[in-house]
NUFI-955970 format. One line per field, with one value per residue (C-alpha): residue number from 1; x, y, z. Coordinates in pm, whole numbers. Each point is the difference from the previous one (the first is absolute). Example, Ala and Ser with C-alpha at 12.3 -4.5 7.8 and 13.67 -1.06 7.14 Angstrom:
! residues 2
nr (1; 2)
x (1230; 137)
y (-450; 344)
z (780; -66)
END
This chain:
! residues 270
nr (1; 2; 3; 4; 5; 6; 7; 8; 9; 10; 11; 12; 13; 14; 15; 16; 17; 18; 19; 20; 21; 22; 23; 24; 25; 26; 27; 28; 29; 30; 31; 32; 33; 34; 35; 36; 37; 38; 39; 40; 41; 42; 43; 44; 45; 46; 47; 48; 49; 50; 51; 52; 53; 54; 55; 56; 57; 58; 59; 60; 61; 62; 63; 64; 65; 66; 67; 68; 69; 70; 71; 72; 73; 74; 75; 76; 77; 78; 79; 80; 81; 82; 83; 84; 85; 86; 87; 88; 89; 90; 91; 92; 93; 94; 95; 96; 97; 98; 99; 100; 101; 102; 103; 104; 105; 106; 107; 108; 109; 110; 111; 112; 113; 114; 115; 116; 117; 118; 119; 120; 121; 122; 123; 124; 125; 126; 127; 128; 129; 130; 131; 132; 133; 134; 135; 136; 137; 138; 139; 140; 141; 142; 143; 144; 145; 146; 147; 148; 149; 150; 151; 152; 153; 154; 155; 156; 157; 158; 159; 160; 161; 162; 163; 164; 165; 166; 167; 168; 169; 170; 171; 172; 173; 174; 175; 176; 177; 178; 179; 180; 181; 182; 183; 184; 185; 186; 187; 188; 189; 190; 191; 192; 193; 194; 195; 196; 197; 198; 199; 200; 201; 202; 203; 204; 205; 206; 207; 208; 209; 210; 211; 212; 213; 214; 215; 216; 217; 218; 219; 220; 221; 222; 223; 224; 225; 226; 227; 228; 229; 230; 231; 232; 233; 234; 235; 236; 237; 238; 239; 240; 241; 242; 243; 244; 245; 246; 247; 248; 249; 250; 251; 252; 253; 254; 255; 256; 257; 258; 259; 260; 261; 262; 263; 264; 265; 266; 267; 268; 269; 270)
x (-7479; -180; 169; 135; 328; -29; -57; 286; 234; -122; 35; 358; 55; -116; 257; 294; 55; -188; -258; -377; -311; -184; -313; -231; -361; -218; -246; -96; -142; 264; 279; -222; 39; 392; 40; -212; 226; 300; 203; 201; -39; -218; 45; -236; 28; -112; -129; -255; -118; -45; -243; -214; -106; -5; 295; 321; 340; 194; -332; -104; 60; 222; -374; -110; 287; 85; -396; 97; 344; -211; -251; 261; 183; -256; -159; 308; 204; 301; 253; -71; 151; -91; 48; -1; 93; 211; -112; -300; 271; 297; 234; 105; -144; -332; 128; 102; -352; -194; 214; -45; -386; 50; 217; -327; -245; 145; 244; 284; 218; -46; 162; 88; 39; 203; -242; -107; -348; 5; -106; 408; 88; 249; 200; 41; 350; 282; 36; -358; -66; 236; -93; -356; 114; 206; -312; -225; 289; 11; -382; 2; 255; -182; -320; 181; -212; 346; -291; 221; 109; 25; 143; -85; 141; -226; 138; -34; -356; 6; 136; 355; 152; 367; 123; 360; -263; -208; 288; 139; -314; -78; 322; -7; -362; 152; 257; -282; -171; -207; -73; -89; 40; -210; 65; -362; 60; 300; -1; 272; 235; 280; -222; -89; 357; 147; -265; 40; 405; -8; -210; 111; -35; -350; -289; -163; -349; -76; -335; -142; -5; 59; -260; 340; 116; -6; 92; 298; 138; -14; 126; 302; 106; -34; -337; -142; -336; -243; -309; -269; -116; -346; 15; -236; -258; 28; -51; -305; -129; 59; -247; -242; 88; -56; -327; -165; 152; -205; -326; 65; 27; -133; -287; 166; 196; 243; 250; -122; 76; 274; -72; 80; -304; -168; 61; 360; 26; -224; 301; 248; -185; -90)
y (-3967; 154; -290; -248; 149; 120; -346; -140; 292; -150; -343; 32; 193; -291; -199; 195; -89; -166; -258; -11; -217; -9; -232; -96; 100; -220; 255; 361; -57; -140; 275; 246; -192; 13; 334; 123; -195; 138; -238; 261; -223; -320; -271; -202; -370; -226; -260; 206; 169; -315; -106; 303; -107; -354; -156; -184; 227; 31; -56; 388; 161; 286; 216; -109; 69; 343; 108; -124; 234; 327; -61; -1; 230; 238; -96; 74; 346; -209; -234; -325; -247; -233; -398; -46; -380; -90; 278; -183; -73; -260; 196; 311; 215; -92; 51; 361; 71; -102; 201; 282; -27; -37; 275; 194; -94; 199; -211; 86; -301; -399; -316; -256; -342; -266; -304; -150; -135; -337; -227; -145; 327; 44; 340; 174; -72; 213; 201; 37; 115; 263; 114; 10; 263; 182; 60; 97; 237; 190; -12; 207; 234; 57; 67; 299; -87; -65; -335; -200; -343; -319; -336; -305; -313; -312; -272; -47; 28; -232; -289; 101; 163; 37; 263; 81; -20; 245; 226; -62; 98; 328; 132; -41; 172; 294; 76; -48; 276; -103; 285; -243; -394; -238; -416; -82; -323; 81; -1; -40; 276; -131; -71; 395; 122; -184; 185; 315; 5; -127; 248; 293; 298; -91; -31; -379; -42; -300; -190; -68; -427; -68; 165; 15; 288; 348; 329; 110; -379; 76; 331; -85; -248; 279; -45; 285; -107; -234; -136; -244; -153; -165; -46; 292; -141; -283; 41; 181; -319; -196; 198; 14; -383; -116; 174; -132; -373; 69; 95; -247; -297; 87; 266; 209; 352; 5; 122; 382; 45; 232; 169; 305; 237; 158; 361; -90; -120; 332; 260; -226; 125; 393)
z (2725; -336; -256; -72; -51; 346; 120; -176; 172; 290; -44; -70; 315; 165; -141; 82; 295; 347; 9; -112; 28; -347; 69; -281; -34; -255; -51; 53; 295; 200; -220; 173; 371; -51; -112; 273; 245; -107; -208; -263; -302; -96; -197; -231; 50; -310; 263; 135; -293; -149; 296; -60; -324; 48; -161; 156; -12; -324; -213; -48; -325; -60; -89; 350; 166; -179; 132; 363; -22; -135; 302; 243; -85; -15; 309; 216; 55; 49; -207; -137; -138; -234; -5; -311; -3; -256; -278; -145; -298; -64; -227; 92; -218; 80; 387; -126; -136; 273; 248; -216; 41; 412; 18; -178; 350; 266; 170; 131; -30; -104; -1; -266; 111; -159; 46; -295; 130; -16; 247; 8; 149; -262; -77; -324; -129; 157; -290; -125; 352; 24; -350; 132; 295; -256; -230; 265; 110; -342; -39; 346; -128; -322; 197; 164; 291; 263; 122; 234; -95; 225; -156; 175; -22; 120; 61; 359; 4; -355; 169; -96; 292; -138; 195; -235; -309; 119; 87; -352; -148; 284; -106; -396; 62; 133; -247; -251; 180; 262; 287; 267; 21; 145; 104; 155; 247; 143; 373; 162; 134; -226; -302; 19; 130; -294; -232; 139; -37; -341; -175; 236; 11; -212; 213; 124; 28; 247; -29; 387; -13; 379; 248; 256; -237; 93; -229; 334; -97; -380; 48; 169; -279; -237; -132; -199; -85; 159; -158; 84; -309; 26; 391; 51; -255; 125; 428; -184; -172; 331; 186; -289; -51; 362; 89; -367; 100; 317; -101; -305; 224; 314; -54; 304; 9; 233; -260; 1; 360; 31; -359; -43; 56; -319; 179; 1; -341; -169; 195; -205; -300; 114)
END
């Protein structure tokens, strides 16, 4: 792929029909690792980016994150999509002018998420919410671009898993104009059937929260789209994590055995 029109074109291939794994690298690094395996689009996950620069999720700025997104994208010869939390803005035009500078990076699709940030977990008013989807709908459009657009709703991972609320909210997201829509936390098979059905024939994306999951399963319910969010970054971490704790506290090293050989890691690289 030459651009990032190309890369959209593709992206929205994906989306027409089957089922794909979009994991999400943190850095260039491990973009590189998953291209190289494979995977036919990446996403960025705010959670891990925010690690890299040490700061807790949801605290970048819209400069930092803009930076991480033109790195990426650049990095890679495949989609990627952009979380772009909830659009760095309340209102919806300042949602609609930070899209419009995303849609500048290279990416080939991002998400808006209806989350206000607080640590209540609360939700932006139904209305304001949909507003804010609408906005960064147009803003696409006006970009010329064609960038694909998730909406997610958040309420089950906010502490307010109300499954006909987030329906109500999926489906007044995709008659403002979302492409794809997105209820991270839901789990079970008639959470994501009901999901599926109700904003049919859009495509679902389906965040990986049980380790019993598997893409066949999710597939077979109708899943388009399934992501990992910070679960990559943060296996990483636990390795990095346990062998400091050991030398930390016990002066030993039995954490490297097993690493993966520097040979190994230079052909991921080549």
């Amino acid at each position: 792929m030459n651009g990032q029109r190309d890369r959209i074109e593709a992206f929205r291939t994906l989306h027409a029909s089957g089922c794909f794994v979009i994991p999400n690298p943190w850095d260039v690094g491990s973009a590189h690792v998953l291209a190289h395996l494979g995977f036919k689009a990446l996403a960025s996950t705010s959670a891990g980016f925010a690690w890299t620069i040490g700061r807790p999720d949801n605290k970048v700025t819209l400069d930092d994150v803009l930076a991480h997104l033109r790195t990426i994208a650049a990095a890679v010869d495949i989609p990627v999509n952009a979380d772009f939390e909830a659009g760095f803005a309340d209102d919806p035009n300042g949602v609609a002018t930070n899209v419009t500078q995303a849609t500048a990076t290279g990416i080939a699709g991002l998400s808006i998420e209806d989350s206000i940030g607080s640590p209540d977990g609360a939700l932006y008013d139904f209305e304001l919410a949909v507003d804010r989807i609408r906005a960064a709908r147009h803003a696409i459009d006006d970009s010329g671009t064609g960038v694909l657009l998730t909406a997610r709703s958040e309420g089950f991972i906010r502490g307010r898993p109300d499954l006909p609320e987030t329906i109500r909210r999926l489906t007044a997201f995709a008659e403002a104009g979302a492409d794809c829509l997105y209820a991270p936390g839901i789990k079970t098979d008639e959470q994501i059937s009901a999901i599926v059905q109700a904003v049919a024939p859009k495509p679902v994306n389906v965040l990986v929260v049980a380790d019993s999951m598997t893409v066949d399963g999710l597939a077979a319910l109708g899943v388009r789209r399934v992501s990992v969010g910070g679960s990559l970054a943060r296996t990483a971490w636990t390795g990095f994590l346990r062998a400091a704790r050991e030398i930390a506290e016990k002066g030993t090293f039995t954490s490297f055995g097993g690493a993966v050989a520097v040979p190994e890691m230079n052909r991921l690289f080549t």
